[in-house]
N, C-alpha and C positions, 0 to 999 in steps of 0.2 A: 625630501624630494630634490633639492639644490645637490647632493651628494651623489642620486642618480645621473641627475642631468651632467656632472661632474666626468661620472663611470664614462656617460657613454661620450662626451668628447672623448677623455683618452683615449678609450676603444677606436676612435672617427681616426684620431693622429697613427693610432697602429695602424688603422687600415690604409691611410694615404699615401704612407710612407711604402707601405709589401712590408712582408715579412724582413726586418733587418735589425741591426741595430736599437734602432728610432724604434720599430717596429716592439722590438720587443718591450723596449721603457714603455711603449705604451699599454701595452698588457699586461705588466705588470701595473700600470697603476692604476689600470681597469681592475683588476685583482685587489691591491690596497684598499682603492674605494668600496669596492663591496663588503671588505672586513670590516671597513666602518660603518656599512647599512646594515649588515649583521649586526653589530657590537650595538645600533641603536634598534634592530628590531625585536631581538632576542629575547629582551627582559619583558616577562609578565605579558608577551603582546602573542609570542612563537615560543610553544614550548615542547619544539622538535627538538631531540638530540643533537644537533647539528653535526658533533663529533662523528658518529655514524655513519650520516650523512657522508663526510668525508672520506672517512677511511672505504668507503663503497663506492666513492668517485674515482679518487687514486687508488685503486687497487686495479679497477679496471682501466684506466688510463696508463700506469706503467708497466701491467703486464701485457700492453697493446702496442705501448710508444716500438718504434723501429728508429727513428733520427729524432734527436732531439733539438731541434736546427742547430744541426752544422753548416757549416756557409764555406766548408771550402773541401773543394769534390775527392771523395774517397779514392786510393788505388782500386782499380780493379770495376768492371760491369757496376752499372749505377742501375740498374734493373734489380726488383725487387725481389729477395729470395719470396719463391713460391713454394719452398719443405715444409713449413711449420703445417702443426695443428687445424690451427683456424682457415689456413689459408686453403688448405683440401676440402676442409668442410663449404668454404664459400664454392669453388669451384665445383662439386658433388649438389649443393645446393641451387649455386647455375645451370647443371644438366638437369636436375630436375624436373624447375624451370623452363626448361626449354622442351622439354618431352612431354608437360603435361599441358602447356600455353601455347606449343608450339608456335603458329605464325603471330600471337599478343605476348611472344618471352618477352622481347624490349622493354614494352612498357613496363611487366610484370616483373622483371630485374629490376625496373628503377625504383619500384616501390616498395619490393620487398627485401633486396638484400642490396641500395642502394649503387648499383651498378647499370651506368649511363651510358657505356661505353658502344651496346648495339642498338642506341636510342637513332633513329633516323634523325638527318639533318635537317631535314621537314617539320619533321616531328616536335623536335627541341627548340626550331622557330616558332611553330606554331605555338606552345607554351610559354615562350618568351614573349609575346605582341600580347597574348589575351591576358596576361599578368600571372600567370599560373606558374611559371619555371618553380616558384618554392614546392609543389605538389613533389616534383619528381628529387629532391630532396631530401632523405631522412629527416627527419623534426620531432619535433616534439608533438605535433600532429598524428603522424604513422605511430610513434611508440604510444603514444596517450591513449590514442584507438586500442589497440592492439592489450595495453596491461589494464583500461578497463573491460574490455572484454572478456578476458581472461579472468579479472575480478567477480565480474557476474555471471561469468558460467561456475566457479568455484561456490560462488552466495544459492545461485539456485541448486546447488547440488549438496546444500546445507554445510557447507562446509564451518568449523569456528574463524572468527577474527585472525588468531595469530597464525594458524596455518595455513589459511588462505593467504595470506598480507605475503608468507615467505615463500608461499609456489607461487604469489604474482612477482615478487624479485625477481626471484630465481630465474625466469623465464626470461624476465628484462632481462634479465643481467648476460646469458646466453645468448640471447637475441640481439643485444650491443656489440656482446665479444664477437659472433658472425657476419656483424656489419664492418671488423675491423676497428670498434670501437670510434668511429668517426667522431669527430666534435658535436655536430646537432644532434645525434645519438647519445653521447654522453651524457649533454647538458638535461636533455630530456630524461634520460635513465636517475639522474642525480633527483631530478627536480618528482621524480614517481616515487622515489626511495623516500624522500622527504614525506612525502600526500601520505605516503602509506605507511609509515612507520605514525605521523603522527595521530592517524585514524586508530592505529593497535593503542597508543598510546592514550589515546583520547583527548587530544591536545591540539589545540588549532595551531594551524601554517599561517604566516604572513605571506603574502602572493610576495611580495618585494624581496623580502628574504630566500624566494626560491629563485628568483630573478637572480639576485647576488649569488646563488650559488652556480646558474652557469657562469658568470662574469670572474668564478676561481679557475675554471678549466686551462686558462690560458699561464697560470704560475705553473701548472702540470704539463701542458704542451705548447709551451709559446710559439707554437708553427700556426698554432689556429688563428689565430689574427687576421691572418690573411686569407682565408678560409672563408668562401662565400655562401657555404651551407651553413654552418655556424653564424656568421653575421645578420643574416635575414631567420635563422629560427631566433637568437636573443632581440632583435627587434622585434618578430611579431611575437614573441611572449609577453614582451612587455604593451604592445601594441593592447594585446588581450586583456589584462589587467588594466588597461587605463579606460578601456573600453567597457567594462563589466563597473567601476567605479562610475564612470561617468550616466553610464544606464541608471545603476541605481539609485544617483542621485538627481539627472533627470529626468529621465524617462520615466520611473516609476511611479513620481505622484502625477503625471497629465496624463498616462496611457494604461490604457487594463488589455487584459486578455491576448487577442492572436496580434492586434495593433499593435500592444506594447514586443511582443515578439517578434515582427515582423520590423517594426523601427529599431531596435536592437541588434538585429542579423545586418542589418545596412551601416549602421552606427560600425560596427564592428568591421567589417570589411571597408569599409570609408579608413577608420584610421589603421587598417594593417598595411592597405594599399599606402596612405601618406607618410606611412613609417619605414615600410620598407624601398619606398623610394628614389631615395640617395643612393642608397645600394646597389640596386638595380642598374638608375642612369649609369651609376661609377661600374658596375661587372658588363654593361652592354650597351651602353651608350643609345637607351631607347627607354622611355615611360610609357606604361599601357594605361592608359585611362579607361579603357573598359574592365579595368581588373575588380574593382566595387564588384561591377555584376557579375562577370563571369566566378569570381569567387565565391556568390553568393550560390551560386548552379552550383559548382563544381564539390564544396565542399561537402554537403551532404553524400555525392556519391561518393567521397572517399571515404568518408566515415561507414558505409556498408561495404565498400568493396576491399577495405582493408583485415580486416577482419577474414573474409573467405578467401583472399590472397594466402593471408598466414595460415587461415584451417586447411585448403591445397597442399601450401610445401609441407606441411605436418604429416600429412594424409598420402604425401609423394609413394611413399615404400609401397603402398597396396594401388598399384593404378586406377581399378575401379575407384574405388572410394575419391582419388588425387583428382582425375577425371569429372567425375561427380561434382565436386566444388568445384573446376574450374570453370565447368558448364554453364555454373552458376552466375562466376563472374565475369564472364566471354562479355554479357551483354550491357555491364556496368565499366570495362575498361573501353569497349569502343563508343559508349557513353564520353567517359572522359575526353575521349581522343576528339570525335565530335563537337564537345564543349569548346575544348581550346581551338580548331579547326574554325566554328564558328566566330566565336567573338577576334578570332585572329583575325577575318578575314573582312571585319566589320572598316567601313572608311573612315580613315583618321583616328582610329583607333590606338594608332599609338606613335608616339610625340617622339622625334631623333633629337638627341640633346648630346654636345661637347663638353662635358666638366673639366672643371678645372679646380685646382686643388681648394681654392681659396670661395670656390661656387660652394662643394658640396660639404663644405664646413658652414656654410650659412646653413643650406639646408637641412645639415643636420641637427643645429643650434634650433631652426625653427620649428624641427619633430620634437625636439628634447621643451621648448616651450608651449609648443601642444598637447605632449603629454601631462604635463605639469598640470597648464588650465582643465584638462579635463578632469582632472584630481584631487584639483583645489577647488578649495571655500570660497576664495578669490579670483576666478579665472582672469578679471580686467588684465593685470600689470602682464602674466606671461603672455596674454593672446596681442598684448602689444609690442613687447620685446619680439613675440615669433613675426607678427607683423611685418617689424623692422628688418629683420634679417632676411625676409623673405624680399623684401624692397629692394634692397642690397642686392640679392641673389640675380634679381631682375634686370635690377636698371645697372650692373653695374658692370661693363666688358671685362673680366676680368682675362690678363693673356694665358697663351696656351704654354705650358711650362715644358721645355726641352730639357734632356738630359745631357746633355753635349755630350753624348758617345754615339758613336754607332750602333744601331740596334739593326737583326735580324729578324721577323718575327715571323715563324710559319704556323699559321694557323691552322685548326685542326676542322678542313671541311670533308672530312669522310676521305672514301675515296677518290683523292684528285691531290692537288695542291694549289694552292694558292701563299706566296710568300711575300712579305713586307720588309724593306728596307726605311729606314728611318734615318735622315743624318743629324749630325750632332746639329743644327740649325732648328729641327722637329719637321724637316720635309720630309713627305716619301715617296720610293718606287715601287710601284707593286707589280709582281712578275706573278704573272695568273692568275686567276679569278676560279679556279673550284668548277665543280660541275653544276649543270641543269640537270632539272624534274618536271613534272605535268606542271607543277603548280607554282615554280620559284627558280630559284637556282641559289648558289653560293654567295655571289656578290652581293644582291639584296641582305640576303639572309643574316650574312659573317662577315666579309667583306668592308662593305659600305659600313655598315655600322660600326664597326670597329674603327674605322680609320675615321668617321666622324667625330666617334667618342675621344677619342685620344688628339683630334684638330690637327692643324697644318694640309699645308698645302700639296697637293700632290703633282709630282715634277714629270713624271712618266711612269708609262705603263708598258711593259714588257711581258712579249707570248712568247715561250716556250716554243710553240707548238702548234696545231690549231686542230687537239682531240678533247673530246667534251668534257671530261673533266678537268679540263685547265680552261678550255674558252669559255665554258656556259656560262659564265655569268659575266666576263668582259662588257656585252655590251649594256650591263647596267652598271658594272664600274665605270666609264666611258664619259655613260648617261649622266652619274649622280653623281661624279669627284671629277667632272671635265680636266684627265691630267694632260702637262702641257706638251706628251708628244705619244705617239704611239710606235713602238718599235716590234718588227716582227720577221722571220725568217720568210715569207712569201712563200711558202710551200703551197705546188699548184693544187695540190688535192684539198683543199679548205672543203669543210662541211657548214650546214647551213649557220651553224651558231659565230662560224671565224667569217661569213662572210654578212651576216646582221653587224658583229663589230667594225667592219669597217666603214659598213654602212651608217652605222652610228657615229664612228670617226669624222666620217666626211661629214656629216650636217653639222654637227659639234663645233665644225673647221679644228679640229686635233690632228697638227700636222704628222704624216705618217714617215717609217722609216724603213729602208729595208738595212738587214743588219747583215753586215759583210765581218771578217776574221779582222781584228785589230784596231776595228773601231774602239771608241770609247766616251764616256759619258762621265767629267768632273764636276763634281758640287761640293760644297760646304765640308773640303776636304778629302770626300770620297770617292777614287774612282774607281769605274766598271770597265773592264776591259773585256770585250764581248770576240770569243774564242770560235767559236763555229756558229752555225756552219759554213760550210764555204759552198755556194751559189755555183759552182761550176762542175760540180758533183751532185747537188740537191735535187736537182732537174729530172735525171733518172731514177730517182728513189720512188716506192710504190706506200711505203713505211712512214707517216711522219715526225714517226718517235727519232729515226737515223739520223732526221734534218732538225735535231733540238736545239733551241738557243743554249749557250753554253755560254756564262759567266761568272770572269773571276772581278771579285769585288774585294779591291784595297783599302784599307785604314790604320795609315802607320805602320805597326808592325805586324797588322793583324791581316790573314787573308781567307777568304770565303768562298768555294769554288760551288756553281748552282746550276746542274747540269740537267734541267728536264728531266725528259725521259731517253736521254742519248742511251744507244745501246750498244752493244763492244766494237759493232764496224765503229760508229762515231769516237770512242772511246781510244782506239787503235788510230787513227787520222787523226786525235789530237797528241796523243804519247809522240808520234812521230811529227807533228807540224810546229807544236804550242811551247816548245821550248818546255823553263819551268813549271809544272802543273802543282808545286808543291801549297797547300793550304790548310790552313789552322783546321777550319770548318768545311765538311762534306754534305751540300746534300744530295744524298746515295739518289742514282739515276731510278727511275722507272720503279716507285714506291718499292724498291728494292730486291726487283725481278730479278731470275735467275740469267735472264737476256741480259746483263748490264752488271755494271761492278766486276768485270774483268780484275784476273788476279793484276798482272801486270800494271792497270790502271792505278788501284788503287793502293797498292807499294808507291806509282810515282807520288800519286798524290800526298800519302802519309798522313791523314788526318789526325788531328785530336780528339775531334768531335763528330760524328754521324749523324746524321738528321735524318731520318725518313719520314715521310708522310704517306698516311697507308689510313685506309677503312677498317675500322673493328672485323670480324669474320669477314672480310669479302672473297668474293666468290673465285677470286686468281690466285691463292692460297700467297698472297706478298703479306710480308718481302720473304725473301724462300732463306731456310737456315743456313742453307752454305753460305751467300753474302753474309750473314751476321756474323757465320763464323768466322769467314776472311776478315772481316772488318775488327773483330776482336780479335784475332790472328796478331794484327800488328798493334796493336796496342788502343785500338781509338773507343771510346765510347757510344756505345749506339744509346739514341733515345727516338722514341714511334710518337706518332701523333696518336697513336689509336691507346696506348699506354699515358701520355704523360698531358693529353689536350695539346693546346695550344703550347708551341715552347719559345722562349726569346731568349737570343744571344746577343749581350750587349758588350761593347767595347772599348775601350778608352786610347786603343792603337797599341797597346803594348797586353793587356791582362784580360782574361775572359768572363764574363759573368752568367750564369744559366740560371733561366728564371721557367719556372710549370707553375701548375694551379697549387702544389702543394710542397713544392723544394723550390730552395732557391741558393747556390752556391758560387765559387768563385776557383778558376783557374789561376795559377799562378804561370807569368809570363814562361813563356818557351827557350833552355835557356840560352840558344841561342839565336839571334836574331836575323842570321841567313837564309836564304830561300834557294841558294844556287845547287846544294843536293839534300838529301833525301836523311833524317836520322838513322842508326845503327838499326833501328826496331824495322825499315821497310828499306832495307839494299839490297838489291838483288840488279844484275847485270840485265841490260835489256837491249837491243841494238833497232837500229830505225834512220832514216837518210831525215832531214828536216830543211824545210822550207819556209821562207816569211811573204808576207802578203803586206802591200799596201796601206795602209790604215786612215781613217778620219777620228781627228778628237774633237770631238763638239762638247760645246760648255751649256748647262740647260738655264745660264742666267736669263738667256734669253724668251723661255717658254712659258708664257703663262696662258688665262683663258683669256679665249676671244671676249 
């Protein structure tokens, strides 16, 4: 046990660190250590091949891998070839999918062929508060379901031992390779290959030793460390194991019957919930305390809905029949959706928490001494050390840790945007807030919690705009992170959600600003020089995409140009007023409409790097392929929110760093450090008279809350 609780610090250190360096020593020695609970569970305890085991791990893992972290960014589109094999069968898979679930495809994507990406932002909240986000997950839950099933339909249809055991593989193993072999798929697929070989064999599994065997995946794909589907399925595997020990040793001599099963289901959901905890706080900076129960509802319908999810896509080719089970399942997914809906919406339901690096190392010391006591003969000494650590955890402020670079961070709220600036100090500004719904909006949802979870204080808040996918949730950013100024273009046509923000502004006392060309805004190194619009033109616009805040943001040698939803008149008025417009980082106007990203703009500009923020399938078919072609025209690299989640560009003033849920690489500095024209890759002759405007530089030492 001391050699687990071992595994899963290192594992804690790779995950603290991201995917890097540090990252990967930690996975690897998350990997060593479990050779060592191998090498003591093996003899005479586990007399599974393990060999086999393996070679059925890595086989599927490196006929899967596509990067094997690289950290520093490839020539050429960083978008994932979509030719292969597998990759047509997911997408063939997806239409399926979506023709036989029609308006339930999202959820029924996320469960069957782990694709989150047309998950509503509702949706994904409300799974988040009720404790439930691992559902929508791959795990080892969806596979376990899915290859006993397939077990027992093979057993009733008399099948022998060995040829069953090799068409339930078989099937996993197709079924991993269609999921793109994700990490919590793997580890699950490993961990089935194990059950079921040592059943043919007739040889017991040690639970621990199958534990150790996800805890190898990461010597095969050291990316997964940082991988939050994979860190919450190895926690609640082991979660499950300490929880089935603990049962048996006390639950079963004080309780008989439906009692002893019924405090067993709670036991178990009690510590999956306190297990995967850390994880949670640290991927969302929010704990569900109603997860116990809502886990206890929820699981049972996954375990029947999963099941006829997969008899569906199996059944896809003959519509009748694909129909027929979906029918079946229609009333078990809005089940689920309802489940999470409910307990989401339960009060105080779920706890906003700031980690900090040095917090969720206690609390992970204190799962790994909970596990322990649950397991041991001795519970006293671990339930005192977790005790301890938990004490710690509590009473003790620990600070909020900055990275001293510039970070950009555009979140992935669907259709809208919302973007985060960070300065090397750990302040930030956030320019937009995502849009509203019936029931929420983006700020609450993504927002707020994000910039909770990560701390520091927030210096100002900047609108674009005032269209509902960038204000609706303003005025609970406003509300809940009171930052110390509000800045905004005063375009007369505000709708009702730009005109509750500043309604919220004013009671807040959040001094407000109107933003004229040339102002600018320095902090802890970084300044914003705010470019459009100009007020003397705004006035006659009916548009308020025309009137966009437009912002170039300096650091060092680095520059970031954040141009709303401006669209080529605005585009055309800065080429001609704004002098240099040349910058590192683009984020592409108007989720990368065909109205906007002007050829001529975007030659001056010359980026690096493209950013768009764009909804999975929405309905304005953005961003349109001409801009991505122009944009890779001149050499820069596009990356989507609706592709990569959330993305952050970090900087040090001189070099680039790109960080997503699943890459994470490095630019190397530009090599020259001029901005006054344009590189070889975007010259092109443009002609334009140019004008300057008056400016204010306001410094934000002065803004804090009332």
């Amino acid at each position: 046990m001391p050699l687990i609780a071992t595994a899963y610090l290192a594992f804690a250190g790779g995950l603290l660190v991201g995917y890097g360096e540090v990252g990967v020593l930690g996975s690897w020695l998350t990997g060593l250590v479990a050779l060592a609970i191998l090498a003591l569970a093996r003899p005479r305890r586990d007399g599974t091949r393990m060999w086999l085991v393996f070679t059925f791990l890595g086989a599927l893992a490196i006929s899967s891998a596509d990067v094997r972290g690289a950290r520093t960014a490839p020539e050429g589109p960083l978008e994932k070839d979509e030719n292969g094999i597998l990759d047509r069968a997911r997408e063939h898979a997806g239409r399926s999918i979506d023709a036989t679930f029609q308006a339930d495809a999202p959820l029924a994507r996320a469960l069957l062929i782990a694709d989150r990406q047309q998950i509503p932002l509702e949706m994904n909240a409300a799974f988040v508060a009720a404790g439930l986000v691992h559902i929508l997950s791959i795990s080892g839950l969806h596979v376990g379901i899915i290859a006993a099933s397939i077990a027992l339909l093979l057993e009733s249809m008399r099948f022998s031992r060995r040829p069953a055991a090799v068409a339930t593989l078989l099937v996993v193993a197709l079924y991993v390779a269609l999921l793109g072999a994700q990490p919590p798929a793997l580890r699950a697929a490993a961990m089935v290959g194990a059950v079921t070989l040592g059943k043919v064999s007739q040889r017991p599994t040690s639970p621990w030793a199958l534990l150790a065997i996800g805890a190898f995946i990461p010597l095969v794909r050291p990316q997964v460390v940082s991988n939050l589907g994979y860190q919450l399925s190895v926690a609640g595997m082991a979660a499950l194991i300490s929880s089935a020990i603990f049962n048996k040793k006390f639950l079963r001599p004080r309780y008989k019957g439906i009692r002893r099963k019924i405090m067993g289901e709670v036991v178990t959901s009690i510590l999956a919930t306190i297990v995967s905890a850390p994880l949670i706080a640290w991927a969302f900076g929010r704990v569900s305390v109603v997860g116990p129960l809502s886990n206890i509802v929820a699981t049972p319908i996954v375990g029947v809905l999963q099941p006829l999810l997969f008899l569906a896509l199996l059944l896809a080719p003959v519509p009748v029949l694909g129909h027929f089970a979906a029918d079946a399942a229609h009333p078990l997914l809005h089940g689920l959706d309802s489940c999470a809906r409910f307990f989401a919406a339960v009060p105080g339901g779920v706890i906003s928490v700031t980690p900090s690096w040095p917090a969720v190392v206690c609390a992970l010391a204190a799962v790994c001494a909970l596990m322990i006591a649950c397991v041991s003969r001795f519970p006293a000494r671990p339930l005192i050390f977790g005790a301890a650590f938990t004490a710690v955890m509590i009473a003790v402020p620990f600070p909020v840790m900055s990275s001293g670079r510039l970070e950009m961070h555009m979140l992935d709220v669907g259709q809208g945007d919302a973007i985060l600036l960070r300065t090397p100090a750990g302040r930030w500004i956030v320019i937009d807030a995502g849009r509203a719904w019936a029931t929420g909006d983006a700020g609450r949802s993504v927002v707020v919690p994000y910039v909770k979870k990560k701390g520091g204080e927030v210096l100002a808040f900047v609108l674009s705009h005032p269209h509902l996918d960038h204000v609706g949730g303003a005025s609970t950013v406003l509300a809940a992170l009171h930052p110390g100024a509000y800045w905004d273009a005063a375009f007369a046509g505000g709708n009702s959600g730009y005109r509750r923000s500043l309604d919220v502004a004013r009671r807040q006392r959040i001094p407000w600003h109107r933003v004229h060309p040339n102002d600018s805004i320095s902090v802890d190194g970084v300044t914003l020089n705010f470019l459009a619009p100009d007020s003397a033109w705004t006035a006659a616009l009916s548009d308020a995409n025309e009137a966009s805040t437009v912002v170039l943001v300096r650091y060092g040698m680095v520059r970031f140009l954040l141009t709303g939803d401006a669209e080529q008149e605005e585009e055309h008025w800065l080429v001609r007023n704004s002098g240099t417009l040349r910058a590192d980082v683009l984020k592409v106007a108007h989720h990368g409409s065909s109205t906007s990203s002007g050829d001529e703009f975007i030659r001056k500009v010359c980026p690096r790097i493209a950013l768009i923020s764009v909804g999975a399938l929405n309905s304005y078919g953005h961003p349109s392929g001409d801009v991505i072609s122009a944009l890779r025209g001149i050499g820069a690299r596009v990356m989507r929110t609706d592709k990569e989640g959330t993305i952050v560009v970090a900087t040090d003033g001189t070099k680039l760093e790109l960080q997503t849920a699943n890459r994470n690489w490095e630019l190397s500095p530009q090599s020259s450090g001029s901005y006054s024209e344009s590189p070889s890759r975007c010259q092109r002759p443009f002609s334009g008279s140019t004008r300057s405007f008056p400016g204010r530089a306001i410094g934000l030492a002065g803004f804090r809350p009332a």
